[in-house]
C-alpha positions in Angstrom: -0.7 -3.8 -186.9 3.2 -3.3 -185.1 1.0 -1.6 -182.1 2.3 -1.6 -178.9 0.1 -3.3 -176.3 1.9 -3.9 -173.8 -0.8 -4.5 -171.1 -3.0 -6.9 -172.7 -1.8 -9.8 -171.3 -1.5 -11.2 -168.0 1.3 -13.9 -168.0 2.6 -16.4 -165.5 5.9 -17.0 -166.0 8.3 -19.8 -165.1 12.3 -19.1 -165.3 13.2 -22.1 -165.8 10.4 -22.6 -168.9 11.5 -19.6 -170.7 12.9 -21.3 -173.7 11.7 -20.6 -177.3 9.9 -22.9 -179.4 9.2 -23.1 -182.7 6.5 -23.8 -184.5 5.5 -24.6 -188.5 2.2 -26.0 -188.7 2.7 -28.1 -191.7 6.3 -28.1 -192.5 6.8 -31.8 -192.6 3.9 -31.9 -195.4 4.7 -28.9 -197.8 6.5 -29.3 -201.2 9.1 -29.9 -201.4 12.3 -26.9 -201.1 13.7 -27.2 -204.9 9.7 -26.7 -206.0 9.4 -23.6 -203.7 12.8 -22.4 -204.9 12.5 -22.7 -208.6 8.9 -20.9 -208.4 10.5 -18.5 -206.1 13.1 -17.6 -209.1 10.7 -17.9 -211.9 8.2 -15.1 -211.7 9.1 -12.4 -214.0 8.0 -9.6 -211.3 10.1 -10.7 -208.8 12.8 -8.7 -210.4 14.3 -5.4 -209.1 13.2 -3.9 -212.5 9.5 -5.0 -211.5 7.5 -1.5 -210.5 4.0 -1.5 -208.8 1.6 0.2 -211.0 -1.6 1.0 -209.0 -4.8 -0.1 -208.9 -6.2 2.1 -211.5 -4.2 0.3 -214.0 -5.5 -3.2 -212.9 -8.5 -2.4 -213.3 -8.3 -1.3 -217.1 -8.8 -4.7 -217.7 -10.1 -5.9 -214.7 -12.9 -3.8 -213.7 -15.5 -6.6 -212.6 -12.7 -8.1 -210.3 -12.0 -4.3 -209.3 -15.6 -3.6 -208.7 -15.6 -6.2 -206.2 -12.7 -5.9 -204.4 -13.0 -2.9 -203.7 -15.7 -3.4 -201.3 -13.6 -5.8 -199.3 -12.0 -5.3 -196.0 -8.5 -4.8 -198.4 -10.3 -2.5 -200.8 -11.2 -0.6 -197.8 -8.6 -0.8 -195.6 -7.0 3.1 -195.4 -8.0 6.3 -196.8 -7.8 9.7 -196.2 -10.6 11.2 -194.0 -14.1 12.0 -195.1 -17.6 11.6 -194.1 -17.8 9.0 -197.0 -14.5 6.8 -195.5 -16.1 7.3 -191.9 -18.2 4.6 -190.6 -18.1 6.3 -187.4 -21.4 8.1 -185.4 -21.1 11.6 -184.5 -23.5 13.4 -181.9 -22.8 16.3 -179.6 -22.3 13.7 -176.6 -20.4 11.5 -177.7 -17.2 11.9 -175.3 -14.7 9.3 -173.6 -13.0 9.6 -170.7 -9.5 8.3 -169.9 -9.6 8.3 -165.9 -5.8 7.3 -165.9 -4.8 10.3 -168.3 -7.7 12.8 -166.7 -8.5 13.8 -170.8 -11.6 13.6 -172.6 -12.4 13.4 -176.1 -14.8 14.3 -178.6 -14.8 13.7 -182.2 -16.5 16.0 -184.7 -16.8 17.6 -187.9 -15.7 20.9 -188.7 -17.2 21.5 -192.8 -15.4 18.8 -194.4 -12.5 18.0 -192.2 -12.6 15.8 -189.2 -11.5 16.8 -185.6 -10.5 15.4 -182.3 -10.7 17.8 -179.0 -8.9 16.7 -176.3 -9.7 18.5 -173.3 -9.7 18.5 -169.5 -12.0 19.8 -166.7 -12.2 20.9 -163.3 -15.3 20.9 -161.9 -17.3 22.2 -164.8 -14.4 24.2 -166.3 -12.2 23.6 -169.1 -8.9 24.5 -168.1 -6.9 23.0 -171.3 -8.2 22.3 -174.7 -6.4 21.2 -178.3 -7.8 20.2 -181.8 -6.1 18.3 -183.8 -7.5 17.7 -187.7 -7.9 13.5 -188.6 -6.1 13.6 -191.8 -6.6 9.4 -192.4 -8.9 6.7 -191.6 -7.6 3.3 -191.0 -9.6 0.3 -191.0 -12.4 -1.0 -193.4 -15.3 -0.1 -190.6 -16.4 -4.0 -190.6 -14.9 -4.7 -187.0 -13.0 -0.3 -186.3 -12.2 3.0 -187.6 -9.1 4.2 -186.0 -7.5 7.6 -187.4 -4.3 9.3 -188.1 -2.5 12.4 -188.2 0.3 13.4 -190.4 2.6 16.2 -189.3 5.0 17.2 -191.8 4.9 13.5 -193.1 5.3 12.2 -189.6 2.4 9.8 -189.0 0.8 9.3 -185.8 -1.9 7.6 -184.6 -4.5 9.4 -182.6 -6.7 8.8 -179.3 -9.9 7.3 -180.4 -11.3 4.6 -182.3 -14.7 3.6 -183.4 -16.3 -0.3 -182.7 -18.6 -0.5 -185.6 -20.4 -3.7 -183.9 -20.9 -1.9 -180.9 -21.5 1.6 -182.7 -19.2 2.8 -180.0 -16.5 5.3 -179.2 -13.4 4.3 -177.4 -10.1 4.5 -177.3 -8.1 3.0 -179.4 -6.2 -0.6 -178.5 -3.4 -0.3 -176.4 -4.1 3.2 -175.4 -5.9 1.8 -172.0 -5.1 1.5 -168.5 -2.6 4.2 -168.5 -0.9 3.7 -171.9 -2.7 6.5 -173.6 0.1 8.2 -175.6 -2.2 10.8 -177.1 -1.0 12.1 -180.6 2.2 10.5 -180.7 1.9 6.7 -181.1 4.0 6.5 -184.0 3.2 4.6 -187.2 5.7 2.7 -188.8 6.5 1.2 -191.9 5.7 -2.5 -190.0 1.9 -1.5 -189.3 1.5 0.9 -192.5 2.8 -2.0 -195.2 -0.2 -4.2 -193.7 -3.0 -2.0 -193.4 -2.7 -0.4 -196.5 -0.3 -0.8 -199.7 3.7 -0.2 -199.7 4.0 3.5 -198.8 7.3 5.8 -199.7 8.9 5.7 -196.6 11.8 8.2 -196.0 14.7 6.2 -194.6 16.5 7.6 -191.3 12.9 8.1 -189.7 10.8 5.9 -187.5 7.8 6.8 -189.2 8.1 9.8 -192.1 6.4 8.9 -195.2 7.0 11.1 -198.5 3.6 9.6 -199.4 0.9 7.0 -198.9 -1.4 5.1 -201.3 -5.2 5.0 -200.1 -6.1 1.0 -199.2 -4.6 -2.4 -200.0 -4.2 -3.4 -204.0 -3.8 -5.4 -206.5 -0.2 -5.6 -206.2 -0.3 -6.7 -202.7 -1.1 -10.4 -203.2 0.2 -10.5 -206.9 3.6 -8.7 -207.2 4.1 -5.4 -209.3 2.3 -5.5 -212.0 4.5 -3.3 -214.4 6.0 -6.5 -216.9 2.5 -7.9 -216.8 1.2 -5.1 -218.4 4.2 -4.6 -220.2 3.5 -8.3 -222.1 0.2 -7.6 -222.5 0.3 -4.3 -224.0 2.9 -6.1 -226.9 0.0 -8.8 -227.6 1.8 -11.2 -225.9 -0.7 -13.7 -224.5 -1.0 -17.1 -222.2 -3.7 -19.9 -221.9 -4.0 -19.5 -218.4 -6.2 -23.0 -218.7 -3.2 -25.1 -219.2 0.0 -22.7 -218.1 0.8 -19.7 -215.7 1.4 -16.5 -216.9 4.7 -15.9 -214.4 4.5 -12.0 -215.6 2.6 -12.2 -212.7 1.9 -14.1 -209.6 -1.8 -15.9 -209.4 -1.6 -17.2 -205.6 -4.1 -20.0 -206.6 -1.3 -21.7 -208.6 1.5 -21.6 -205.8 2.5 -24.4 -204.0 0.4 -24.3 -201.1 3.2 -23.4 -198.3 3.6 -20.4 -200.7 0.2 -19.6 -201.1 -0.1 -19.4 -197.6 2.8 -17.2 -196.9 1.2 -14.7 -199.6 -1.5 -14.4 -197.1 0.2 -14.8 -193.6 2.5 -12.1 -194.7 0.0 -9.8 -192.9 -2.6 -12.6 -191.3 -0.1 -13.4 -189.0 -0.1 -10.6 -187.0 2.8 -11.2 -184.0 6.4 -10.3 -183.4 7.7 -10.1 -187.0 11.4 -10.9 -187.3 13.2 -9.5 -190.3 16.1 -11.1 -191.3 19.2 -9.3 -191.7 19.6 -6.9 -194.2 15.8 -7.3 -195.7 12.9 -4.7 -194.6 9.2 -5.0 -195.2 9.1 -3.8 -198.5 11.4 -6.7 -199.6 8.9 -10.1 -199.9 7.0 -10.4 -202.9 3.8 -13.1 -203.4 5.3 -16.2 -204.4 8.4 -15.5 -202.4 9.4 -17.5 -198.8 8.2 -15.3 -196.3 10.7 -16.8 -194.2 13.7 -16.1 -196.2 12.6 -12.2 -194.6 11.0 -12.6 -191.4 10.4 -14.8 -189.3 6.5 -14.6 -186.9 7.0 -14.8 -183.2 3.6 -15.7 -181.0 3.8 -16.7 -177.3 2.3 -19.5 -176.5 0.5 -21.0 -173.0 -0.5 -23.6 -171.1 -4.5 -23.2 -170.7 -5.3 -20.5 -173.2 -6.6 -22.2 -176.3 -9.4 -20.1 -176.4 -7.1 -16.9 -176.6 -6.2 -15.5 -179.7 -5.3 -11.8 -181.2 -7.0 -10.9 -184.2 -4.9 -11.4 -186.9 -4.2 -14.7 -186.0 -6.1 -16.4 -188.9 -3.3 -18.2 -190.5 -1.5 -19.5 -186.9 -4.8 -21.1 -185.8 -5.9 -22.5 -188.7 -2.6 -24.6 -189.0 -3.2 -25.8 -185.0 -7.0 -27.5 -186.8 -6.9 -31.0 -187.6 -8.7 -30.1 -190.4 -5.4 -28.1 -191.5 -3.2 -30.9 -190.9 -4.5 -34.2 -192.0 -5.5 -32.2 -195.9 -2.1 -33.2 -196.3 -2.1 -36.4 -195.7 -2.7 -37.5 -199.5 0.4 -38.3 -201.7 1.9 -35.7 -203.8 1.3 -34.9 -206.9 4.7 -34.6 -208.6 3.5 -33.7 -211.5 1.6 -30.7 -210.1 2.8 -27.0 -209.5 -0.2 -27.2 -207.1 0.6 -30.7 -205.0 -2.1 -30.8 -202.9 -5.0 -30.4 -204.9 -7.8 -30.9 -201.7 -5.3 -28.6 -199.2 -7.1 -26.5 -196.9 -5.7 -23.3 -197.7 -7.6 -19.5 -197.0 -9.0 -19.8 -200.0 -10.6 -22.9 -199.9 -13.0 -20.8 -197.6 -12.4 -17.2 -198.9 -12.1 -15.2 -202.5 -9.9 -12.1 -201.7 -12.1 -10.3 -204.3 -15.4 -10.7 -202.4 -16.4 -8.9 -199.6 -17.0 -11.8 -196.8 -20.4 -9.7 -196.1 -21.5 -10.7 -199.7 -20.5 -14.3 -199.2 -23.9 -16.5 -198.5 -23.3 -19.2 -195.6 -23.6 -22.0 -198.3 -19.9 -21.1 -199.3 -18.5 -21.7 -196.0 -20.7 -25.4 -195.1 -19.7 -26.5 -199.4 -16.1 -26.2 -198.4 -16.7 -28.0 -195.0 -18.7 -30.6 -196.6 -16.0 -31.3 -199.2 -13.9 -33.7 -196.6 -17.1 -34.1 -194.0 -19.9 -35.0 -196.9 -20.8 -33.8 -200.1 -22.3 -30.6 -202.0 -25.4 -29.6 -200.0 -25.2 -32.4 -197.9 -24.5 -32.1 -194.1 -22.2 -34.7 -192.2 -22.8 -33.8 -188.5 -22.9 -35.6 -185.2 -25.2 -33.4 -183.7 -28.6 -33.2 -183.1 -31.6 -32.2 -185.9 -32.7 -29.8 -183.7 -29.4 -27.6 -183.0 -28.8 -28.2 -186.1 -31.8 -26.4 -187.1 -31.2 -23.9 -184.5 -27.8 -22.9 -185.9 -29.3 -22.8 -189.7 -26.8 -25.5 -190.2 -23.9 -23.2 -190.1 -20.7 -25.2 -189.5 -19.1 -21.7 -189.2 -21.2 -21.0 -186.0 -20.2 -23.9 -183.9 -16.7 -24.6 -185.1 -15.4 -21.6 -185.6 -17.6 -19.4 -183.1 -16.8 -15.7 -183.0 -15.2 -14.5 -180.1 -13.1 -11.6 -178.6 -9.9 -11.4 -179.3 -7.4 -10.7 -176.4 -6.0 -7.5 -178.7 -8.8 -5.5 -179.9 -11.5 -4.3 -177.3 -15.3 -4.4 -178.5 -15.1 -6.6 -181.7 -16.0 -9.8 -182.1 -14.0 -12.3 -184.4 -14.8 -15.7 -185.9 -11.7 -18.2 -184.4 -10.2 -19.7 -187.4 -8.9 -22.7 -185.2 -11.5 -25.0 -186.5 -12.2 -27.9 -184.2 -15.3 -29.4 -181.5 -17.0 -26.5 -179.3 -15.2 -26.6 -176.3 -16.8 -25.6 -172.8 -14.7 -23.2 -170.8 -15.4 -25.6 -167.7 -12.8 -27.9 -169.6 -10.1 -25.1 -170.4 -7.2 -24.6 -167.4 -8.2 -22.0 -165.3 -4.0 -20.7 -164.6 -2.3 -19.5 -167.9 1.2 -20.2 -167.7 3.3 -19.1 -170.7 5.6 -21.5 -172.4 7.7 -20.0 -174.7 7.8 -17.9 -178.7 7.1 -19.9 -181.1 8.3 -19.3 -184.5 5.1 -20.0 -186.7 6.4 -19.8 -190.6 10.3 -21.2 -189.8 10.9 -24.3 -188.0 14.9 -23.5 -186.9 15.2 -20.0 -186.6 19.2 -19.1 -185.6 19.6 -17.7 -182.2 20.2 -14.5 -182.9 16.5 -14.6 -184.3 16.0 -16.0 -181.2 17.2 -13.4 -179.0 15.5 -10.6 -181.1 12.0 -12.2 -181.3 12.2 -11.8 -176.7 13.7 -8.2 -177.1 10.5 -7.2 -179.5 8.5 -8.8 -177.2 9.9 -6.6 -174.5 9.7 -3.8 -176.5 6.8 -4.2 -178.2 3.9 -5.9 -176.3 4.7 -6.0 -172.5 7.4 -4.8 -170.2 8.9 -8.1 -168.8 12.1 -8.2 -167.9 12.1 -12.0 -168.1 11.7 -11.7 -171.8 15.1 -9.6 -171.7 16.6 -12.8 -169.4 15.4 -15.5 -172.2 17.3 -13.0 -174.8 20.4 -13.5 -173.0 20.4 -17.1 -173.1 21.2 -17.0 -176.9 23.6 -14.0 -177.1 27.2 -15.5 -175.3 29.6 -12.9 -174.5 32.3 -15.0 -173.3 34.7 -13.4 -175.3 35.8 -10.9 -177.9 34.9 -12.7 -181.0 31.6 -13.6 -179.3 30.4 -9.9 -177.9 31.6 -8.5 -181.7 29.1 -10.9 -182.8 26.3 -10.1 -180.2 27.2 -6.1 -179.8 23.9 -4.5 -181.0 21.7 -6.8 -179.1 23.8 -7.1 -176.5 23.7 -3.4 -176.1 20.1 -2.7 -176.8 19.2 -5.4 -173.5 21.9 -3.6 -171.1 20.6 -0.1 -172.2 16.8 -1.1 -171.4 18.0 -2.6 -168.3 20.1 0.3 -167.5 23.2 -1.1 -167.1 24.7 2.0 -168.6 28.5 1.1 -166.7 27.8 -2.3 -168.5 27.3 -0.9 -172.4 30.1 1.5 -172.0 32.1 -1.4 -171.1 31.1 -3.2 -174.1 31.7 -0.5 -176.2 35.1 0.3 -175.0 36.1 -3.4 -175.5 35.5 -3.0 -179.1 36.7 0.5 -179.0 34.8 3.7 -179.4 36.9 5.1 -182.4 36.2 1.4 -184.4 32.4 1.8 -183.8 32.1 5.2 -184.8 34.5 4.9 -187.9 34.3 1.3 -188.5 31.5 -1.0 -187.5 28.2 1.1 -187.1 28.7 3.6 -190.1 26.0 2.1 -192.3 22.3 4.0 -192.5 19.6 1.1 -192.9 15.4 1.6 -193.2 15.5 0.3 -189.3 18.1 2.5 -188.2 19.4 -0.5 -186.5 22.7 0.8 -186.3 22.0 4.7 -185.8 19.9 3.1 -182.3 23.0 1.5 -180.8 24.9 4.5 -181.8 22.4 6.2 -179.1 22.4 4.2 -176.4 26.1 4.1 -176.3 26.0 8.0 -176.4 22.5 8.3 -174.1 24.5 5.8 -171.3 27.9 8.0 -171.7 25.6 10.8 -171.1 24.2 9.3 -167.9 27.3 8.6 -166.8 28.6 12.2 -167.1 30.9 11.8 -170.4 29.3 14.3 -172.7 31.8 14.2 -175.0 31.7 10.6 -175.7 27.6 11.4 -175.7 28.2 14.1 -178.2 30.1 12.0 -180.6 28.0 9.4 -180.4 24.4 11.7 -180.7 26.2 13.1 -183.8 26.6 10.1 -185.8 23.7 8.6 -184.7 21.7 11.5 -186.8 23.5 11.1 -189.8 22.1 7.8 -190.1 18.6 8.5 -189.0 18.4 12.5 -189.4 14.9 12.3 -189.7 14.6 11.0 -186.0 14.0 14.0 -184.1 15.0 11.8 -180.3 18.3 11.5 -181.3 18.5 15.4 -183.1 17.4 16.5 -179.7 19.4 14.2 -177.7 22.6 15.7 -179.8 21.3 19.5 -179.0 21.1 18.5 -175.4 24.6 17.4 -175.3 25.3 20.7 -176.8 23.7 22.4 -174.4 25.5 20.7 -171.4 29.0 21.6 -173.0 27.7 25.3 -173.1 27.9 25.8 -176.4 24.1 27.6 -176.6 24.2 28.8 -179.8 25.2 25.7 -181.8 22.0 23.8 -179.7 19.7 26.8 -180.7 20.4 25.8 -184.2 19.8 22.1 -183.5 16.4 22.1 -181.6 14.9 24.8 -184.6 15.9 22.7 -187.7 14.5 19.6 -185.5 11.2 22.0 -185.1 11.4 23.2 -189.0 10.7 19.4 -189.2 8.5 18.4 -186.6 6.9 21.3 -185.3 4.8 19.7 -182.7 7.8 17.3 -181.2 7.4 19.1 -177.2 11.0 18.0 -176.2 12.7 20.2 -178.8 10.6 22.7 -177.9 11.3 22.6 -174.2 15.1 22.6 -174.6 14.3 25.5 -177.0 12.3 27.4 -174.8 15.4 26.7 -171.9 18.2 27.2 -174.4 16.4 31.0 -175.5 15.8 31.5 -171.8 19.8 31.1 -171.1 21.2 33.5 -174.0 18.6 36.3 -172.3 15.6 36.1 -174.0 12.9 35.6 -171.7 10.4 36.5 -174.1 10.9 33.7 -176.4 11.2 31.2 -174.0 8.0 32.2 -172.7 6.3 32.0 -175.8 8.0 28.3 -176.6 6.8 27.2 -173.1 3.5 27.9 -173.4 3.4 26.4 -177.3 4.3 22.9 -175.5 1.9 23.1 -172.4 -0.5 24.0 -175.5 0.4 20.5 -176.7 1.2 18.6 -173.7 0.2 19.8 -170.7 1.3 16.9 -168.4 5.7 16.8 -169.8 7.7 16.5 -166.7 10.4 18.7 -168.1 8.0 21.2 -169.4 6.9 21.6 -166.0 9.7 22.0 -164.4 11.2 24.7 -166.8 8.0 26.8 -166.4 8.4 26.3 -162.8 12.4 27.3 -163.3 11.1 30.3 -165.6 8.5 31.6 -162.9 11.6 31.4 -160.5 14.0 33.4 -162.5 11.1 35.9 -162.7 10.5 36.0 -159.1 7.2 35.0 -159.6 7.3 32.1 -156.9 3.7 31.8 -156.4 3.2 30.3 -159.4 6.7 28.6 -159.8 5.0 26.9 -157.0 2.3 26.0 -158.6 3.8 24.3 -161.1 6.0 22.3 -159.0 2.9 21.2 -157.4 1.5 19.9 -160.8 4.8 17.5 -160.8 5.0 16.3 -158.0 1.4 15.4 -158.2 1.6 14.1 -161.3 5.1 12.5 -160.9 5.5 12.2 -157.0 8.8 10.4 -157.7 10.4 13.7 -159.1 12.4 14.7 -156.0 14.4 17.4 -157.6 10.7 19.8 -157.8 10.8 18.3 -154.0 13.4 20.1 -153.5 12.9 23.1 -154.9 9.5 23.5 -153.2 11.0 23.4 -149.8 13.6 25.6 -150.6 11.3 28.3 -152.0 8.7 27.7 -148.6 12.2 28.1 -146.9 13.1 31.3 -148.7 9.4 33.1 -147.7 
């Protein structure tokens, strides 16, 4: 999962460290490129012409295989919401607190439909309530449920989470210590294409989705399956035995730095990379995952024992056990060249549930390089052997927390000799990103793999500083280059003076007309487009801001920041009516986005009608009761009724809740001035 969790991790950090590394466990032993590359252009489904199928026909004739999957973490990985999907326990009390927030939840069923109530209290009353329906469940229920709502196609992930090992409610990872976003963590196509199969994503949103299949298939590990079935349905037939069928892609026959990037595409969870131009719906098994992205993790002095949880495939390849299966010759004559490879299947068969795989599995593959069948080759003692039923898992790959994912335990797939935390560095000191599946990654990659890390994980600015060591702007030819990152690290630094600069060096008619015209699945280029406008808006240029809000929605029109962003700029040129018409189509299409709906409720409040904008402020307080702007235009409304009482009131809530906020300062005194 792309979730944001940004306050997971407490780093030390040394300037003059902060260079990037990379990293590719086994690069110097894989096959060789030309092997890699002609596989890469040899399987028949690797063609745009190639369509996914569905499960349903994989299973026509292989329903054993289907039968078993589909009890695995994949099988179960995403459906929609029911008390059959839900491994989740419901009571009456069962109710979490968020201190930081001040709301409480409760989960519950309501007939067939599942609910969240957030509420609030004071003292014993409830003095704000909302119910929101769970319209998916993500997560197979081995280690979490977590649940999501889809508005309109917008998907969002919601504030609670069930820890089946704990049998506990909670909220959901990332959402703690103040970083509860409630009902509008958005889900994009990053985390969606992992947790579950490729969805229809609509292009020109962040995370709309015309619709979603229900769990990870088939297709995910072995390409589309449509000319496979096409062949087969003609009577066309291969001896698997002695050749590969490339109608289809059978991971077990890749060479092994492929077969690894089949499963590393999503068990290498980090900061993923893509390379210019491609998207996540663009590698198929069988391809180079880095030819499309490139994995970022960060990596420190005296944390070994750290790891997040979809981290099998970057600490298997730090085991010696990894490493030194490579040390035998190659096999030149083998599409496979390293027949005894430790690969993730050596230990694991996708299409078995690891809760229906016996112990024995796991100590035969171990005892394959450290003794034979049956037969264990340890160093340690009969009687801890005994003790730990001679499970090699148990004591060299020990489950553990990861740093990620609160209340789940995890085995730790960096196989080595228990290590005693006396003997791990007590001070963490972070070294770099490491590029895990590309060993050279160019500096642009570079620069973008800190910026996602900034943006992503944790709010430090000296991730934004490492970034700037890769992007020169020493001249013309050199800022053309490094415009949109440029841009985006000035804009989060706020250096708004400093991107208009930029801008105007290339020249504002050439961007708009020129250079950022084309839409893309990231809306890379419709986000620069609004920072350019959002820092000539700060900066009191609002028609610069309005040219620059309007493009930026034809290439993402599905975004409603940037539609409301463009009626806001409206509104400060005075032109009310055109705005109105903005903020309602952005409603007509996400009818719970609250910004729109306060510069709705302010715009109707302007052209006279009081009623309205009544009725649209209370609509968002029904959905947020804590928006800063909200607030203040209720408090503005109860002024221009001459209700100052409660005008201040409200004023009250923000400064208490924003004590920064010296405009409703202001205003207070003023009105205590006026009595």
């Amino acid at each position: 999962m792309s979730f944001k969790l940004r306050n997971i991790i407490s780093v030390s950090f040394f300037v003059a460290v902060l260079l990037l590394m990379s990293y590719c466990g086994n690069d110097e032993h894989t096959s060789s490129s030309r092997t890699t590359d002609t596989l890469a252009n040899t399987y028949l489904n690797h063609s745009d012409t190639a369509r996914y199928v569905g499960m349903d026909q994989c299973k026509l004739c292989h329903q054993d295989i289907y039968n078993s999957f589909i009890e695995t973490g994949m099988g179960k990985s995403f459906d929609v919401a029911s008390k059959k999907k839900s491994s989740a326990k419901f009571d009456q009390h069962t109710v979490i607190y968020d201190k930081f927030s001040d709301f409480y939840y409760q989960p519950f069923w309501k007939n067939d439909s599942m609910m969240i109530m957030e509420f609030r209290l004071e003292g014993k009353d409830t003095v704000y309530k909302r119910i929101e329906r769970v319209d998916y469940i993500i997560g197979s229920g081995q280690h979490t449920n977590s649940h999501m709502q889809s508005v309109n196609g917008y998907f969002n992930q919601m504030p609670m989470t069930y820890y089946t090992q704990q049998g506990k409610w909670d909220l959901p990872p990332g959402f703690e210590n103040g970083f509860n976003t409630r009902f509008s963590r958005k889900i994009g196509l990053e985390c969606m294409s992992c947790h579950n199969s490729l969805p229809n994503f609509v292009e020109g949103s962040e995370n709309k989705y015309s619709s979603v299949p229900n769990g990870i298939t088939c297709e995910r590990c072995h390409g589309p399956g449509s000319i496979h079935i096409q062949q087969r349905s003609t009577g066309s037939k291969v001896d698997t035995s002695k050749y590969i069928d490339y109608s289809i892609v059978n991971p077990g026959k890749l060479p092994v730095d492929l077969q690894f990037d089949v499963c590393q595409r999503c068990h290498l969870q980090g900061n993923a990379v893509l390379k210019p131009g491609k998207s996540f719906y663009d590698f198929r098994p069988g391809m180079k995952l880095s030819d499309y992205m490139t994995t970022f993790l960060p990596r420190y002095e005296g944390a070994d024992d750290e790891f997040i949880m979809a981290s099998h495939a970057d600490r298997l390849k730090q085991s010696k056990c990894f490493i030194n299966s490579f040390k035998e010759e190659t096999d030149k004559t083998s599409l496979r060249p390293y027949k005894n490879a430790l690969t993730c299947v050596t230990c694991h068969n996708p299409h078995v549930s690891v809760k229906n795989t016996e112990t024995n599995v796991f100590n035969n593959a171990c005892n394959k390089c450290h003794g034979g069948k049956d037969q264990i080759a340890c160093s340690e003692k009969k009687e801890v052997l005994l003790k730990k039923e001679n499970n090699c898992v148990s004591c060299h790959m020990p489950r553990s927390g990861s740093i990620d994912i609160p209340h789940v335990t995890v085995h730790d797939h960096y196989i080595r000799k228990p290590v005693k935390k006396e003997e791990i560095a007590k001070v963490k000191k972070f070294i770099g990103l490491y590029a895990v599946n590309e060993k050279n990654p160019d500096n642009s990659t570079k620069a973008k793999a800190y910026i996602q890390q900034y943006d992503k994980f944790e709010y430090m600015v000296e991730y934004l500083d490492s970034a700037m060591k890769y992007l020169p702007e020493k001249d013309l030819s050199s800022i053309e280059k490094n415009f949109e990152l440029l841009i985006h690290i000035y804009f989060t630094k706020q250096n708004f003076s400093k991107v208009i600069d930029l801008s105007s060096k290339i020249g504002n008619e050439k961007l708009l007309n020129t250079v950022l015209v084309k839409s893309s699945w990231d809306n890379q280029h419709a986000w620069t487009l609004y920072r350019i406008g959002e820092s000539y808006y700060k900066n009191g240029d609002i028609k610069n801001a309005y040219s620059y809000f309007k493009k930026a929605t034809e290439l993402a029109p599905f975004n409603p920041e940037f539609n409301n962003k463009l009626g806001v700029s409206l509104l400060a040129q005075n032109k009310v009516k055109e705005a109105i018409t903005i903020f309602e189509s952005t409603l007509a299409e996400n009818p719970k986005f609250v910004p729109a709906i306060t510069n709705l409720g302010y715009a109707s409040l302007v052209s006279g009608n009081v009623l309205k904008a009544e009725q649209l402020y209370n609509k968002g307080l029904a959905l947020d009761p804590d928006y800063e702007m909200l607030l203040m235009n209720v408090a503005g409304l109860y002024i221009y009724k001459k209700h100052l009482k409660q005008a201040e009131l409200y004023l009250k809530k923000v400064i208490k809740k924003y004590p920064e906020n010296q405009q409703a300062k202001d205003i207070l005194k003023q009105l205590k001035v006026q009595k």
